[in-house]
N, CA and C atoms as a LAMMPS dump frame, in Angstrom:
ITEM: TIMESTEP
0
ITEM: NUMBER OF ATOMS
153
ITEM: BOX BOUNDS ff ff ff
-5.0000000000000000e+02 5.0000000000000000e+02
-5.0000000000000000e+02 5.0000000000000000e+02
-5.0000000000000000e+02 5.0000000000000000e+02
ITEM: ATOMS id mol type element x y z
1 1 1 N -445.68 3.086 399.24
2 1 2 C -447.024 3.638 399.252
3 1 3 C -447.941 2.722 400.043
4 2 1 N -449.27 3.327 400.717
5 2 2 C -449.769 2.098 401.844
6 2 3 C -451.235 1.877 400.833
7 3 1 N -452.139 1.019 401.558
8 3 2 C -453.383 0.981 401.425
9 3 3 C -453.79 1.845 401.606
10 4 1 N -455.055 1.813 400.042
11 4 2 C -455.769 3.228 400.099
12 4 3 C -456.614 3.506 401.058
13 5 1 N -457.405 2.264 401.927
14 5 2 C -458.156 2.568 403.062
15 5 3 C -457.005 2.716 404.299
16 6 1 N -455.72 3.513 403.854
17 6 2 C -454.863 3.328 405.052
18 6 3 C -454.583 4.616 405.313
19 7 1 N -455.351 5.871 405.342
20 7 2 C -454.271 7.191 405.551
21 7 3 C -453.461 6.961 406.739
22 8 1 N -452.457 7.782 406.598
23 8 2 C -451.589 8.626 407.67
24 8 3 C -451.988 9.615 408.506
25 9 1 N -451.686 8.861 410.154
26 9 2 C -452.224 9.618 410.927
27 9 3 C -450.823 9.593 412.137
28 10 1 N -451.435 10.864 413.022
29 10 2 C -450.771 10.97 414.011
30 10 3 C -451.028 9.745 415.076
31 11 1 N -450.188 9.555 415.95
32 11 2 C -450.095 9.15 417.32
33 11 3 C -449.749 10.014 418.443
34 12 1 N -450.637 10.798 418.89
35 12 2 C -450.445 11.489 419.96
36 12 3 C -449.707 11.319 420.926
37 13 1 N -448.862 12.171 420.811
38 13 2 C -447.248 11.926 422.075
39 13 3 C -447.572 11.847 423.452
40 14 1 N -448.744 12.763 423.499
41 14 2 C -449.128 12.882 425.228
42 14 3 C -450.186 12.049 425.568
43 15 1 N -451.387 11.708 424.581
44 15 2 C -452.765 11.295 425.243
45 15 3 C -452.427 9.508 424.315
46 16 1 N -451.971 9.461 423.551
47 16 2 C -451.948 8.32 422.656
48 16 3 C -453.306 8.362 421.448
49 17 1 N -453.722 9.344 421.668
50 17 2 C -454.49 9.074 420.762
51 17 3 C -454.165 9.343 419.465
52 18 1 N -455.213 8.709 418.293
53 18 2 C -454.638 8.551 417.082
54 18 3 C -455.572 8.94 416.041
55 19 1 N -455.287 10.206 414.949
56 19 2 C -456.17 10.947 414.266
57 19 3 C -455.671 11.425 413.29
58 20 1 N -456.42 11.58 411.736
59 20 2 C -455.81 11.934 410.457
60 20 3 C -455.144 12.718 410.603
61 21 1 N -453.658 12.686 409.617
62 21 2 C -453.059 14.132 409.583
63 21 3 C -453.441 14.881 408.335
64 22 1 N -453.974 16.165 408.466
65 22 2 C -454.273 17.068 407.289
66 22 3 C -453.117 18.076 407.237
67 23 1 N -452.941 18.112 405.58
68 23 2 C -451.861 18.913 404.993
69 23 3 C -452.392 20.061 405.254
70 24 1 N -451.098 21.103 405.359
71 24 2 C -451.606 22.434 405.269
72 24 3 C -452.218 23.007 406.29
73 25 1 N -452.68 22.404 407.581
74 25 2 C -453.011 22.982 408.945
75 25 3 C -452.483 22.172 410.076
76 26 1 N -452.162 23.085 411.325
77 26 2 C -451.901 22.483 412.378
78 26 3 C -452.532 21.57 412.947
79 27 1 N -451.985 20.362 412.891
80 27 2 C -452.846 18.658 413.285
81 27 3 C -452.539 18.625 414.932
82 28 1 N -453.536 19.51 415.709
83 28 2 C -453.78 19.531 417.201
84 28 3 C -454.976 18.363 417.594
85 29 1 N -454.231 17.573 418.212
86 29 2 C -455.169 16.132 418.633
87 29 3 C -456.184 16.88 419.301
88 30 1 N -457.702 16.274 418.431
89 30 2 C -458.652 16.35 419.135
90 30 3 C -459.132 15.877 420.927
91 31 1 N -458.321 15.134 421.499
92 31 2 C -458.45 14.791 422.399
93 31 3 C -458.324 15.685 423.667
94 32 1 N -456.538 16.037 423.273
95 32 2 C -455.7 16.463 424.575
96 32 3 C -455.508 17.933 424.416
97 33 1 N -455.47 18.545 422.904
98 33 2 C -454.704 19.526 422.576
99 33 3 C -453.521 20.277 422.044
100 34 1 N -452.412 18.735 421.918
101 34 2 C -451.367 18.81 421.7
102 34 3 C -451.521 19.184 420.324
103 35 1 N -450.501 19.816 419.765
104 35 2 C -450.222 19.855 418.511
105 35 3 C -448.693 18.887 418.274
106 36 1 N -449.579 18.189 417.023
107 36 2 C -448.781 17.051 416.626
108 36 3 C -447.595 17.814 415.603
109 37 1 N -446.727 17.391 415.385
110 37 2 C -445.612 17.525 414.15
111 37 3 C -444.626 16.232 413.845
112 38 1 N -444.356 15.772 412.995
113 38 2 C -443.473 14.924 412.531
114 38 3 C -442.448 15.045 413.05
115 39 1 N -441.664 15.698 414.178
116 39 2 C -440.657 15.226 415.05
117 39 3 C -441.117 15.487 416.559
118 40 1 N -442.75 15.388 416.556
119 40 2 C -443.237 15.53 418.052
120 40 3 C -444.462 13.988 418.003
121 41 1 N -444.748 13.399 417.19
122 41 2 C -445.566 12.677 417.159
123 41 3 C -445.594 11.266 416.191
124 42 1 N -445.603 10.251 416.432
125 42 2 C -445.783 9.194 415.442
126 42 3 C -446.688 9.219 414.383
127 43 1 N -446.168 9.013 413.62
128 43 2 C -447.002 8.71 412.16
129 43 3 C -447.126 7.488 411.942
130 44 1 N -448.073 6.965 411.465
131 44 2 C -448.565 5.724 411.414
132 44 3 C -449.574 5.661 410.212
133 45 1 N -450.346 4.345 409.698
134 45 2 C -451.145 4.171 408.406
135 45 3 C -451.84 3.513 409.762
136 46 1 N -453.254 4.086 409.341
137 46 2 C -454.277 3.364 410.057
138 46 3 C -455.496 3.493 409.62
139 47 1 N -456.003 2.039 409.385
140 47 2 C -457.588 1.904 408.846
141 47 3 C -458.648 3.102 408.855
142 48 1 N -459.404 3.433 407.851
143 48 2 C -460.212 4.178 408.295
144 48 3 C -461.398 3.534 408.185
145 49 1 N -461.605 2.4 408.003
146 49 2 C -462.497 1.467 407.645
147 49 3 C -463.444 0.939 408.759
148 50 1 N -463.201 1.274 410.535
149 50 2 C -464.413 1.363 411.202
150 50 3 C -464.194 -0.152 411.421
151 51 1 N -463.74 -0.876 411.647
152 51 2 C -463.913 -2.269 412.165
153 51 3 C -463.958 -2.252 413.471
């Protein structure tokens, strides 16, 4: 289990960018467009804490 200021987010396969994943809807990176999935995109724990 990670830190609670740690959700799980994507890593965008095409643009790199990196953004919460929400259950239950298609997690299409705000950036590029891609739609992310767990065998198209990295998952990662990353701060949401704004440093």
């Amino acid at each position: 289990m990670g830190a609670d200021n740690a959700p799980l987010s994507f890593r965008c396969s095409r643009c790199g960018n990196t953004f919460r994943v929400e259950t239950g809807v298609d997690n299409i990176c705000p950036v590029c467009g891609f739609k992310c999935a767990p065998d198209k995109c990295r998952q990662m724990e990353s701060s949401d804490q704004g440093y």
